[in-house]
ZAMARGU-4260 file (C-alpha; in steps of 0.2 Angstrom, whole numbers, plus 5000, padded with zeros to 4 digits):
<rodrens>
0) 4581/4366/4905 | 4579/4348/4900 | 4588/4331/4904 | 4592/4321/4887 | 4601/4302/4885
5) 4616/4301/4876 | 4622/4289/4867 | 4635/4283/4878 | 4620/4280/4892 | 4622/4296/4902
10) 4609/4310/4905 | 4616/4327/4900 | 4605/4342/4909 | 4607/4358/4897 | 4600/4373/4905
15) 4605/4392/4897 | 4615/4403/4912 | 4621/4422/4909 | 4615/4420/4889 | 4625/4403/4886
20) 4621/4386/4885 | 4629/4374/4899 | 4629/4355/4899 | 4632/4343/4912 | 4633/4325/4910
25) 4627/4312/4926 | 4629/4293/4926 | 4613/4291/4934 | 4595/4299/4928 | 4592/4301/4948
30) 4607/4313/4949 | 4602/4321/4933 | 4586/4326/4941 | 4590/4333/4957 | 4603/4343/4948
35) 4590/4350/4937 | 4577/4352/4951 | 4590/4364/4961 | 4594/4371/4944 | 4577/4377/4943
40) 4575/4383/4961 | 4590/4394/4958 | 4599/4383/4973 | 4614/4378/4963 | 4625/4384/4949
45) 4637/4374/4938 | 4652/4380/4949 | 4645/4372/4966 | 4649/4383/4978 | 4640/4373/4992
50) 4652/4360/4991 | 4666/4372/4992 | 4668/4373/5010 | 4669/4351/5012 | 4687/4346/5011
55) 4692/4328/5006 | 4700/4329/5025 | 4680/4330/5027 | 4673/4317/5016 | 4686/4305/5020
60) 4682/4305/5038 | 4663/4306/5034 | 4665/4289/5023 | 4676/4280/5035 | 4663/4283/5048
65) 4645/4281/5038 | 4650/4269/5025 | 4666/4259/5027 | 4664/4256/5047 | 4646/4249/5042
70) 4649/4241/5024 | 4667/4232/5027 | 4674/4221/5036 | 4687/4225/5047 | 4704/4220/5038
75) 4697/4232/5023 | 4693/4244/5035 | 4713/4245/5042 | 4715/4246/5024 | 4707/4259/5020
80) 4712/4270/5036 | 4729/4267/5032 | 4728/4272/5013 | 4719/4286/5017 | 4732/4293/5028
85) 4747/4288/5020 | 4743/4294/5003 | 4725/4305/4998 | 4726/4316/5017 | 4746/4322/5012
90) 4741/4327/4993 | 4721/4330/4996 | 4718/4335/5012 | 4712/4352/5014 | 4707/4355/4995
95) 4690/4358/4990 | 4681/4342/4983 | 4674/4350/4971 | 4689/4355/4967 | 4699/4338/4962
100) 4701/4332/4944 | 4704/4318/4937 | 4721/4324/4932 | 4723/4326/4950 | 4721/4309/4952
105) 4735/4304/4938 | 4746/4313/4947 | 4743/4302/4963 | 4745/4289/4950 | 4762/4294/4943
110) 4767/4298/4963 | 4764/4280/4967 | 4774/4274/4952 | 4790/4284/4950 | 4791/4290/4971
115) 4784/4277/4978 | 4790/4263/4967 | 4775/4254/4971 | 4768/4239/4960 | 4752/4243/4945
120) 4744/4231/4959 | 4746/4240/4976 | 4742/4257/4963 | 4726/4251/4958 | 4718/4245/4973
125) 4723/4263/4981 | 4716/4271/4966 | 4700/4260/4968 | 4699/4267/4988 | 4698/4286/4980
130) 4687/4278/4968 | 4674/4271/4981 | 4675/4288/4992 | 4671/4301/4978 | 4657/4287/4971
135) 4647/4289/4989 | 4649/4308/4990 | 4640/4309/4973 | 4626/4298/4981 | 4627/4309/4997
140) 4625/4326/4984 | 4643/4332/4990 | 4647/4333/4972 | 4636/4329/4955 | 4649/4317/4950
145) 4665/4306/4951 | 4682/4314/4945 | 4690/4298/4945 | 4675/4289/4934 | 4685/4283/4919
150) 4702/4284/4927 | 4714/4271/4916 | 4717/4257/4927 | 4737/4253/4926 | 4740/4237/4918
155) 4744/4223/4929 | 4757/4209/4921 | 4751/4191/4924 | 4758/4185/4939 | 4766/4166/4939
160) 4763/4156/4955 | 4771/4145/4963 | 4765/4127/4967 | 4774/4108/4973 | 4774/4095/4958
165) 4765/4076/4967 | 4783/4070/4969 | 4786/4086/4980 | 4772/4084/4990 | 4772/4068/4996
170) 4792/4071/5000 | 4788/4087/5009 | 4775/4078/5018 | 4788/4062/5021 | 4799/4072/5027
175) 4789/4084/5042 | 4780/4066/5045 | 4794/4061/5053 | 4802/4077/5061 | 4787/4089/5066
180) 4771/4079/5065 | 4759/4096/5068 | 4768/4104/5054 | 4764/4088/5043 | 4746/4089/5049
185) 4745/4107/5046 | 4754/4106/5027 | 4743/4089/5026 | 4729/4097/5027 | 4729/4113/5018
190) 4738/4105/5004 | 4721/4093/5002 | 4708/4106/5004 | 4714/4122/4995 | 4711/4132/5015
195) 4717/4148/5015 | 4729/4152/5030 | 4716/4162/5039 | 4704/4149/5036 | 4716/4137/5044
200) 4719/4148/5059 | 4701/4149/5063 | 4695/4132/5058 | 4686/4126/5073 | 4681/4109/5080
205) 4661/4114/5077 | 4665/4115/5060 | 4673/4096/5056 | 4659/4086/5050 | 4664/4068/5054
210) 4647/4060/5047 | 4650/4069/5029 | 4665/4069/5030 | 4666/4087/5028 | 4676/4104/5033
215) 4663/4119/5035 | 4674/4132/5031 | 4663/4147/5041 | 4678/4158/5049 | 4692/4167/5046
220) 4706/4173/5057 | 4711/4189/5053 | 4731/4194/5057 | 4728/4214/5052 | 4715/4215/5069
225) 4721/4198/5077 | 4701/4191/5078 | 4693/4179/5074 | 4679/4184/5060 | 4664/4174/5061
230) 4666/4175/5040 | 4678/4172/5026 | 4686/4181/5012 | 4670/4178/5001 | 4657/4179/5014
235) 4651/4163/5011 | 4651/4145/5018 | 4657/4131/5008 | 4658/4113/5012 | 4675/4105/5009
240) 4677/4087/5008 | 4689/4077/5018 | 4700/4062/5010 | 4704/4049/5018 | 4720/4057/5024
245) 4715/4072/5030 | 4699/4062/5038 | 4711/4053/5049 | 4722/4066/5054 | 4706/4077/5058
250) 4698/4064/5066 | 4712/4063/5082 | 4703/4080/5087 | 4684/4074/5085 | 4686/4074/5105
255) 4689/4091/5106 | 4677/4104/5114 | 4666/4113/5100 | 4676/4128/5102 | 4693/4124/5101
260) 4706/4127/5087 | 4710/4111/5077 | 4726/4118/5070 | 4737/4128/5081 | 4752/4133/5077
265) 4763/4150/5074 | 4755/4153/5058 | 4762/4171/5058 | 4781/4168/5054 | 4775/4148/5046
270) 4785/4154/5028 | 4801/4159/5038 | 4801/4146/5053 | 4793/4132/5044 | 4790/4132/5027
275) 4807/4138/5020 | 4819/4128/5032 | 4809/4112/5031 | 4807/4114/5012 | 4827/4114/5011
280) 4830/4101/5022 | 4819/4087/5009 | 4826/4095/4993 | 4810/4101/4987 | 4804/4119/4978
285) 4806/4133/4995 | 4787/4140/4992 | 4775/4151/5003 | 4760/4143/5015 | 4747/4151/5003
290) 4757/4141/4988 | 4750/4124/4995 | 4730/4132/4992 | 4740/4134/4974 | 4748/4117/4974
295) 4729/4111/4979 | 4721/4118/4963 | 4733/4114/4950 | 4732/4096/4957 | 4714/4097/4953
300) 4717/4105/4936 | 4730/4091/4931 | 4720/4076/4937 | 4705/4083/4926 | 4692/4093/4937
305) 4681/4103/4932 | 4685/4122/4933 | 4667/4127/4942 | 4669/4113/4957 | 4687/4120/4960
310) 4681/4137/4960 | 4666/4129/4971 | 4678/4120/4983 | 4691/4136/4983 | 4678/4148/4986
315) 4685/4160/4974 | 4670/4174/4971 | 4678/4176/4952 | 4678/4162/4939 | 4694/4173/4930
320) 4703/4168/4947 | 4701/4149/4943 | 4705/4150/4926 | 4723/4152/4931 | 4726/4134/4934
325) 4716/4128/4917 | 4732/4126/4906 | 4737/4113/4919 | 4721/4102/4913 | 4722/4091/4899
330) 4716/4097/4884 | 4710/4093/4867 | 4728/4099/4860 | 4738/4087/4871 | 4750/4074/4857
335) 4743/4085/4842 | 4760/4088/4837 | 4764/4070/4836 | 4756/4066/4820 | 4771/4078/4812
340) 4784/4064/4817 | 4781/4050/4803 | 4796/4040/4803 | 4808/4052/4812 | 4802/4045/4828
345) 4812/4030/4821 | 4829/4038/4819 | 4830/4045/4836 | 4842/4039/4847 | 4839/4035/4866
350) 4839/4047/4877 | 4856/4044/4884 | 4862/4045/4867 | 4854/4064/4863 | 4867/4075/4858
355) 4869/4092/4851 | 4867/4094/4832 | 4878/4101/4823 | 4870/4113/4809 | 4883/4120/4799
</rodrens>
């Protein structure tokens, strides 16, 4: 019996059983050992039967309650439940763990796809969840090791976004300035700082700095639980500063008591009650709420900000997140094209006079 690296950066434990060799390969040299140790006190065999008697039923409920009620925060933990239940407790739920292969989990995979016509996305982060539950049970010694490590992720096409040009901004913001002053307020706001809606919902007059003319962006409201966390998406404070617009139209609420909401409003049903309608009535682009955080950022990107303080000022936990907006910033390749024109510039007619060429 002995425990050797591979090259790929595992630990294979190789021990002789009924006159034949046997391998096992372990991510982690921890593992390794205490497989080899029960190797060696005749306590486990390569077939695990100890394990044979937990369900995933049994380790699902065991990870919700030891790990995920103590690690996540509650939205993910909603999420979870419900992934749980709607699609590993229907395929999974009495089988053995020990039991479950990765092609097991392809199946799921195909399931999701072709039955439940669900997007790469939605697949993925479901995926992820089996993932996360089979990864604790190895640290737990349910199993010696993850069927769904190395699972091919399904590729996820780049997504476009959606975001206001200037011009539609300030004529969005024209326009509800002079029919629904808290929805301009609102729109102002998030469109100048980049909040998301949660952080909107649960932005709280303790949390306006008036001397630094800052927003302390400490909360989030969360619509899955309908609370109000004392956190945000990243787990992390950030300071966003105030223009002068947003300054004035926060600084009607410095009166407030500390722990009242700045920003009511229906934030629930703001796309199909607000934003929609209103964006039809001033002629502009008919985006979602969480679109002006985008509008925000490629504002930013357009008018030459540095990637890190937008990702700084967005809170986003991923730099690849920020890097979206970057081909909005001006760039060293902007008018390189324009040394090709030589004279032809001079030939062109005037815009009103553009008209089709005829190549035959």
């Amino acid at each position: 019996m002995s425990i050797h690296k591979t090259e790929s950066g595992t630990y294979r434990v190789r021990w002789r059983e009924y006159g034949k060799m046997r391998s096992k390969n372990f991510k982690r040299h921890i593992n390794a050992e205490k497989f080899l140790a029960k190797l060696r006190l005749g306590e486990e065999s390569i077939t695990n039967r100890a394990s044979e008697s937990i369900s995933f039923s049994e380790l699902a409920s065991t990870y919700l309650r030891d790990y995920a009620e103590v690690h996540k925060t509650d939205s993910s933990l909603v999420r979870d439940r419900q992934i749980i239940r709607d699609f590993f407790i229907p395929t999974w739920g009495p089988r053995p763990i020990n039991r479950i292969t990765k092609h097991d989990a392809v199946k799921v995979q195909a399931m999701l796809k072709n039955d439940k016509k669900l997007s790469p996305k939605s697949i993925n982060n479901i995926m992820s969840v089996a993932h996360k539950i089979f990864e604790e049970a190895v640290h737990w010694d349910y199993v010696q090791s993850n069927p769904l490590h190395g699972l091919r992720r399904i590729k996820v096409p780049e997504a476009d976004y959606h975001f206001w040009t200037f011009m539609e901004r300030d004529r969005f913001l024209s326009y509800a300035k002079a029919e629904n002053f808290d929805l301009y307020r609102i729109v102002a706001v998030a469109v100048f700082t980049g909040l998301r809606r949660g952080e909107m919902e649960g932005l709280l007059r303790d949390a306006l700095d008036f001397e630094r003319r800052e927003i302390i962006v400490k909360r989030s409201y969360c619509h899955k639980t309908n609370k109000l966390n004392e956190y945000t998406k990243s787990k992390k404070i950030r300071r966003v500063p105030m223009n002068e617009l947003v300054f004035r139209l926060l600084h009607e609420k410095a009166l407030l008591p500390p722990s009242a909401q700045v920003l009511p409003g229906s934030y629930h049903n703001i796309n199909s009650i607000c934003m929609q309608p209103y964006a039809k009535a001033a002629g502009v682009t008919v985006i979602r709420f969480h679109d002006l955080r985008h509008t925000c950022a490629s504002h930013l990107a357009m008018k030459g900000v540095p990637i890190f303080k937008i990702k700084e000022l967005l809170g986003h936990q991923d730099l690849k997140t920020t890097m979206r907006y970057m081909h909005l910033a001006p760039g060293e390749l902007d008018g390189i094209t324009d040394v090709l024109l030589n004279d032809q510039v001079k030939n062109l007619p005037s815009s009103g006079e553009i008209s089709v060429v005829n190549l035959k």
